[in-house]
N, C-alpha and C positions, 0 to 999 in steps of 0.2 A: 372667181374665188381662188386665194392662192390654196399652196400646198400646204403649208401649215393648217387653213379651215377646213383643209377635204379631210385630213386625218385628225382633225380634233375629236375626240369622243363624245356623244349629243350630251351628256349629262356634265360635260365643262365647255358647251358652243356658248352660254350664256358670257361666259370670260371675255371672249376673243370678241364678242361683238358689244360687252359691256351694256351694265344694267339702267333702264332708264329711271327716271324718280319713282315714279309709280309702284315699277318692280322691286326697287328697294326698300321700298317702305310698306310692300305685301298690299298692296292698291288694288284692286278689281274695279276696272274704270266701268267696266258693262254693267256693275251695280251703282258705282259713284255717280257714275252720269245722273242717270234717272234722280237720284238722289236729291243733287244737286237742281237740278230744274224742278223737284216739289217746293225745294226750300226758296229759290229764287220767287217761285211763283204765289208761296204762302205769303211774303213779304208783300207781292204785288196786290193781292188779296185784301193780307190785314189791313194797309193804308189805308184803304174804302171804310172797313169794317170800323175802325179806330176812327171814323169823320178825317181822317189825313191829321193821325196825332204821330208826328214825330216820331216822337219819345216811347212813343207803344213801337213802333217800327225799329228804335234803336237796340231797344231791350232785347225782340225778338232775335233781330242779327246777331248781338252777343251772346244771346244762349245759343244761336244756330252757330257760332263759331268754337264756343266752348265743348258742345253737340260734338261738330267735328275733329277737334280736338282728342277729344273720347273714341271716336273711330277712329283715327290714326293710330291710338296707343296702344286698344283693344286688338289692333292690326299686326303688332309686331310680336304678342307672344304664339308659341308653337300649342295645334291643339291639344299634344299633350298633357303643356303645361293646366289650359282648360282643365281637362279631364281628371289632372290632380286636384288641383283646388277645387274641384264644384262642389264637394261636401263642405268644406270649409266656410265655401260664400253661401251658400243653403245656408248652414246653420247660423253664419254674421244676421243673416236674412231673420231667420227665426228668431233670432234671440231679440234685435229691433223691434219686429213687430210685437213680442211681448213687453218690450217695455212703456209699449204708446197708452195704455191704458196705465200704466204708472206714472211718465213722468210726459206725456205726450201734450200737444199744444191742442184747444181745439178751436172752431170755426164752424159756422152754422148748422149749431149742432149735433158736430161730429168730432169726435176726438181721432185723427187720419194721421197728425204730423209728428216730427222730432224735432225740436230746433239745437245748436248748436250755436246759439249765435247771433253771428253772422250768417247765418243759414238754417232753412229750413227745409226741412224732405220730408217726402213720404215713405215709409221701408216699404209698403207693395208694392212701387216701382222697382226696388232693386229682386223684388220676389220675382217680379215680371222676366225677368232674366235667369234671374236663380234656379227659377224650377224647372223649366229644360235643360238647365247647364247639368242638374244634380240627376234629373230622372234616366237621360242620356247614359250618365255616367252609370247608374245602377246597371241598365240593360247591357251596359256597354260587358260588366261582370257575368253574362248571364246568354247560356242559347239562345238562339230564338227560335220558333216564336216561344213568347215566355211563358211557363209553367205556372200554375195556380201560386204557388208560396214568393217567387219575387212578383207576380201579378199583385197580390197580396201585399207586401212591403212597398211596392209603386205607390197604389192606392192610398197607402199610409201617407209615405210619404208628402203627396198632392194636396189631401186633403186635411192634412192639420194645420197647414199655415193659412189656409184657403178659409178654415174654421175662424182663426185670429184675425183678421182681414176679417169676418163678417159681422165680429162681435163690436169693430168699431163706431156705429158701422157705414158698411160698405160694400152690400151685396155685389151691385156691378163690378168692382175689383179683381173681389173673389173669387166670383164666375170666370174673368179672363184668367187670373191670376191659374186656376184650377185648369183652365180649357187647354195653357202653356205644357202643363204635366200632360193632361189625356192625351193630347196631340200625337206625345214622344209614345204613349204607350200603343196610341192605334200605328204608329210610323212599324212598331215593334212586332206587328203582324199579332198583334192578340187575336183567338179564333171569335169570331163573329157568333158564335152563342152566347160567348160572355158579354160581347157590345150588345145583344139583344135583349141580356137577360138584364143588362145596366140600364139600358133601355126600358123595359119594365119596370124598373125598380123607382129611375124617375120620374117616371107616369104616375105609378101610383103613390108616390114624396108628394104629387102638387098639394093634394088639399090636406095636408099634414103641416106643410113649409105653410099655406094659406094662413090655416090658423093659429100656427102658433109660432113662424123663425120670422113671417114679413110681418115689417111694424105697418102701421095709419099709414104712411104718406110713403112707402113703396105697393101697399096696395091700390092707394089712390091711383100712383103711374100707372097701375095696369088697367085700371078702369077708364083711364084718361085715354088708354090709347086702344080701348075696346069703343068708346063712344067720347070723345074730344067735346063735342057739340054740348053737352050734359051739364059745363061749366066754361062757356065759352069764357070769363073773364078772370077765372080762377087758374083752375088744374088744367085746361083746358089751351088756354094762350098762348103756350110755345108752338104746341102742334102745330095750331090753326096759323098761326101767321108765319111760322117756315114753311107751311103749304103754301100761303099763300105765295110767299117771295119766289117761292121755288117754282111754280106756276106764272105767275108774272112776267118771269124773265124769258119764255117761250123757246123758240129755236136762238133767235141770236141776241137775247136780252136786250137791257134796258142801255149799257154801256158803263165802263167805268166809272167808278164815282158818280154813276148815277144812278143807282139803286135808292128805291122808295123806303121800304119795309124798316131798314136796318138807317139808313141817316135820318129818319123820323121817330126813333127808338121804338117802333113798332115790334122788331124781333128781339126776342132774350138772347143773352149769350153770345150778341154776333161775333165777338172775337173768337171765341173758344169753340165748345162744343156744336152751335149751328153755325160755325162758318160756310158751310157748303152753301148754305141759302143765302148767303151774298154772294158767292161764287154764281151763283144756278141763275140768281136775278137780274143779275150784271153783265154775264157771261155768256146766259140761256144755256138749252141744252148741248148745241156744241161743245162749251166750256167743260162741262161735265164729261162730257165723253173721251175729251183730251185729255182730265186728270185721268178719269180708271184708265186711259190706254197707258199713260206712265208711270199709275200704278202695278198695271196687270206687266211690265218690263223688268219694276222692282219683283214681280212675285216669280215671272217664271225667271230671271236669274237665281233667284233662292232657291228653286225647284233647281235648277241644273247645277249650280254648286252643292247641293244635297245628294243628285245623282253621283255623281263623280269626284266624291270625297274618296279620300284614302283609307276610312277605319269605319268601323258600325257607328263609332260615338259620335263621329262628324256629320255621318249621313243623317241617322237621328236628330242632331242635335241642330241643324241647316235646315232642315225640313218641319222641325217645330217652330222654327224663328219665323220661318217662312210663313207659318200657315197660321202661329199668331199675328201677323203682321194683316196677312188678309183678313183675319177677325177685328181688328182694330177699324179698320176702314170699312166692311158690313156694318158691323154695329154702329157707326157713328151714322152712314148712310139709312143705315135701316131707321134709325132712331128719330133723325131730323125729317124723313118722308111720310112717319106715321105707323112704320109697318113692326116695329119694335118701341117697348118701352125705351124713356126717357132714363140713362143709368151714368151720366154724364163723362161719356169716353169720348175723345177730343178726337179730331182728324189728323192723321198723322202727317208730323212734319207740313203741317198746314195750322192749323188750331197755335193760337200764343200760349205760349208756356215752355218750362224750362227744363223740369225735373223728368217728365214724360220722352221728351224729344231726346236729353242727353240717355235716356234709357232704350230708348230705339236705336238710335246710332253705334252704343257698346253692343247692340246685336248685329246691327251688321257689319260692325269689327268686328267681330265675332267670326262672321259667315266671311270676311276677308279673308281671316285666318284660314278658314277650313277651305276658301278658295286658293289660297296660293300654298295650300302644303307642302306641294312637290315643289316647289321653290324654296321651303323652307330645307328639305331632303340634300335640296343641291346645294344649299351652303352659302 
């Protein structure tokens, strides 16, 4: 080491030994990694799932590239900057989702989209973001643990857009949509009488929500997945044959592109929301256990970039991304093995689709962000 390195000061050592790509452009490779090998591998996936269509496989790459894209960009602003605008994009948030029941596009039987065009979205995706950005930010104004009146105003806040989101509807959304907000408020150290007493209050919401917020055919889900057998050719269909795929493919499946279930169109949805059950069948159970191990790589870097943020908002706001993110991946998993209602949440960064995936990736630009702060510090 010459003399000039031994007395540089560590807060300009970055200088003298010059920044690699990654560090310039605020990268956290210990989250890109893993990242990267879900998206490589959801590609390897879809092939099967699409009977080896191309063109299903090309589309996916170009949202996974536009995906990443959106994490680089998400990457370079400072959390501050976050922390200023998160009211601003809450309320872009809010004001979209009231206009879907005005001028919104719909689609089996649901009125969910905006089109602009050449393009169509759904605003509860950018809610999916929005509301850890914005609830963060409220706590972030506020001691902790939080007092009854910002608890109050959280609360507000969560659950009115969570409300618009249901009226489209769209219960499963909302729930996540909603779970994004709770998250940041349990991250907030709220005292555990009040999670109790929330906790009661849902309890006794079911047979109220029963009778009169779930329509026909969100209460069909739940009786389809109390008893599947009851309409094996109906309500009943998806379950049974992602059980079965997913059982089929044993310890070391059936092999690529050779799954039975899903290239005899036997399983629904094998692209999207039951992809795991081409994954399970083809794969068997090792395969499975390989995704959750790089998922559970994506979950605890979230975890340790939440530890070791620089501000309450970051830690907050790293740890809700976090822990929606593991919710994303329960539910689809719970959902395609039987043990949860059908609410149709795709597998992350796995499942085809655009709007979802470019909405996960500005989260963990996000969490780049709050990972390379003290980089941002240094200049």
């Amino acid at each position: 080491m010459s003399d000039f390195e031994r007395v540089l000061p560590d807060s300009h050592r970055d200088l003298a030994r010059g920044k690699s790509l990654a560090e310039r452009l605020h990268l956290d490779l210990l989250l890109l990694a893993p990242l990267m090998v879900l998206m490589v591998g959801g590609l390897v996936v879809l092939y099967s799932a699409s009977d080896a269509d191309w063109d299903t496989v090309a589309r996916q790459a170009r949202n996974q590239v536009v995906a990443l894209i959106a994490l680089v960009v998400a990457a370079q602003f400072r959390v501050q900057t976050y922390q200023r605008w998160s009211p601003a994009i809450y309320v872009l948030g809010v004001l979209l989702l009231a206009a879907v029941p005005l001028v919104g596009v719909g689609a089996k039987g649901a009125q969910r989209w905006l089109s602009l065009g050449i393009i169509r979205f759904q605003p509860s995706e950018l809610m999916k973001l929005a509301m850890p950005l914005v609830v963060a930010w409220w706590y972030s104004r506020f001691s902790m643990p939080p007092r009854p009146l910002p608890l109050l105003g959280s609360l507000i806040i969560v659950f009115f857009p969570a409300g618009l989101i249901v009226i489209q509807p769209d219960l499963g959304t909302s729930l996540l949509v909603a779970a994004s907000g709770l998250f940041v408020i349990f991250m907030a150290g709220v005292s555990w009488l009040y999670i109790g007493g929330a906790m009661a209050i849902a309890v006794a919401s079911i047979w109220p929500a029963w009778l009169f917020l779930l329509k026909d055919y969100q209460k069909q889900r739940v009786l389809t997945l109390l008893d599947p057998e009851s309409d094996k050719l109906g309500a009943g269909w998806n379950i049974i044959q992602s059980k079965t795929a997913i059982g089929s493919g044993g310890w070391q499946g059936k092999g690529w592109l050779a799954g039975t279930q899903s290239h005899l169109d036997f399983l629904p949805e094998s692209q999207t929301d039951f992809i795991i059950a081409v994954l399970a069948e083809e794969f068997g159970l090792r395969g499975v256990i390989v995704l959750l191990a790089v998922y559970l790589l994506v979950i605890v870097r979230g975890f340790w970039i939440g530890l070791h943020a620089h501000s309450s908002y970051g830690r907050l706001l790293a740890s809700a991304i976090t822990l929606t993110f593991f919710l994303y991946v329960f539910v689809n998993m719970g959902m395609v093995a039987g043990i949860l209602p059908v609410v149709g949440v795709p597998l992350p960064l796995i499942s085809f689709g655009g709007t979802s995936m470019v909405t996960l990736m500005l989260g963990f630009g996000v969490l780049m962000a709050i990972s390379t702060e003290k980089r941002f510090i240094r200049g």
